[in-house]
C-alpha positions as CSV (number, residue, x, y, z in Angstrom):
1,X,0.9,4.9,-12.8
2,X,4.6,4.5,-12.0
3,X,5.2,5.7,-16.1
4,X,2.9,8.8,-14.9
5,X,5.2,9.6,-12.3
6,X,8.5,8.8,-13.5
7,X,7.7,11.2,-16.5
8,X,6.6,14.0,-14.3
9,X,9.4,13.5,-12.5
10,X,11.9,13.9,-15.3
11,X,9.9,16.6,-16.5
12,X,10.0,18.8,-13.6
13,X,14.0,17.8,-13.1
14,X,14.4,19.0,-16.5
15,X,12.7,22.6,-16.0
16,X,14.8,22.8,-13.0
17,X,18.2,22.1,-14.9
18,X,17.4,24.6,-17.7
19,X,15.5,27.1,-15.0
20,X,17.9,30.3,-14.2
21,X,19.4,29.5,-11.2
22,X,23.3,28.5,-10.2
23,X,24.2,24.3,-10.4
24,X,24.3,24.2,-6.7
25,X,20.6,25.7,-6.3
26,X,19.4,23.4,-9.3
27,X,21.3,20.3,-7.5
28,X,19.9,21.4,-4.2
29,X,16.7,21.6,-5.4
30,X,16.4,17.9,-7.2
31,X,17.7,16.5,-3.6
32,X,14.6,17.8,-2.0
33,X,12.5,16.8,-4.8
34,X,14.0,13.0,-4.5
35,X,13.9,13.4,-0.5
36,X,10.1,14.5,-0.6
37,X,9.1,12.0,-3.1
38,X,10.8,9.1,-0.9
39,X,9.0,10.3,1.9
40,X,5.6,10.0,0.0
41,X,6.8,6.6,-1.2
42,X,7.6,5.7,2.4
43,X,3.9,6.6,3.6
44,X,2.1,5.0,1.0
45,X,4.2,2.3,1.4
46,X,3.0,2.0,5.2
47,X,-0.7,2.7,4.1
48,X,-0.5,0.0,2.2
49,X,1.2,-2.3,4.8
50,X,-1.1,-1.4,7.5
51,X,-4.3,-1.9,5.3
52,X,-3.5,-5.5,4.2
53,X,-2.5,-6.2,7.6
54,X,-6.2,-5.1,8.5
55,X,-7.4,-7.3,5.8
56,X,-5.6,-10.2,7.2
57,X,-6.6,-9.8,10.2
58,X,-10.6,-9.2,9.3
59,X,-10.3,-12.8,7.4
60,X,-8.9,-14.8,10.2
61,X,-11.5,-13.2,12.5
62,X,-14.1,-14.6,9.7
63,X,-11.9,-18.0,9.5
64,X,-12.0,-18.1,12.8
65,X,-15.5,-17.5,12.9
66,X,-16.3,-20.0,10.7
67,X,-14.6,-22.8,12.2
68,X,-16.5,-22.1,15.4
69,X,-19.8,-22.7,13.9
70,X,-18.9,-25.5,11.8
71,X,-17.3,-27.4,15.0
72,X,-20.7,-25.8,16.8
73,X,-23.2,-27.7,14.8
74,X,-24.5,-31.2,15.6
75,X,-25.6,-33.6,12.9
76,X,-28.7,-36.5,14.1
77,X,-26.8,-39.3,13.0
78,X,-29.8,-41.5,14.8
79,X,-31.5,-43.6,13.0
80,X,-34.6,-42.5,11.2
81,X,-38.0,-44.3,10.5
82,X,-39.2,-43.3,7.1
């Protein structure tokens, strides 16, 4: 994916270099195409943090879980007449 993006990337930063348009527009233009794709970076980024930090928190719940019934369940240990 990140070969996906780094090729449209450079494609659409070479259109703009060769489109019609002054060196300061073209240069103005590829900031706010790096700016914009940061900010998309940046919020995936955070997706991503917050959903693993959901996931870790759904396990220790089930951890947690578990320990309580395994510390809840009592064995016989008497002795048995067969």
């Amino acid at each position: 994916m990140n070969k996906i993006l780094i090729a449209f990337g450079s494609g659409v930063a070479l259109a703009l270099l060769f489109a019609p348009a002054s060196g300061k527009d073209t240069r103005r233009k590829i900031a706010g195409m790096g700016n914009a794709c940061k900010e998309k970076w940046n919020n995936l980024t955070d997706k991503l943090a917050d959903k693993i930090e959901s996931i870790r928190d759904d396990v220790d719940d089930m951890a947690y879980n578990a320990v309580e019934k395994i510390e809840g369940v009592q064995f016989d240990t008497g002795n048995r007449s067969i």
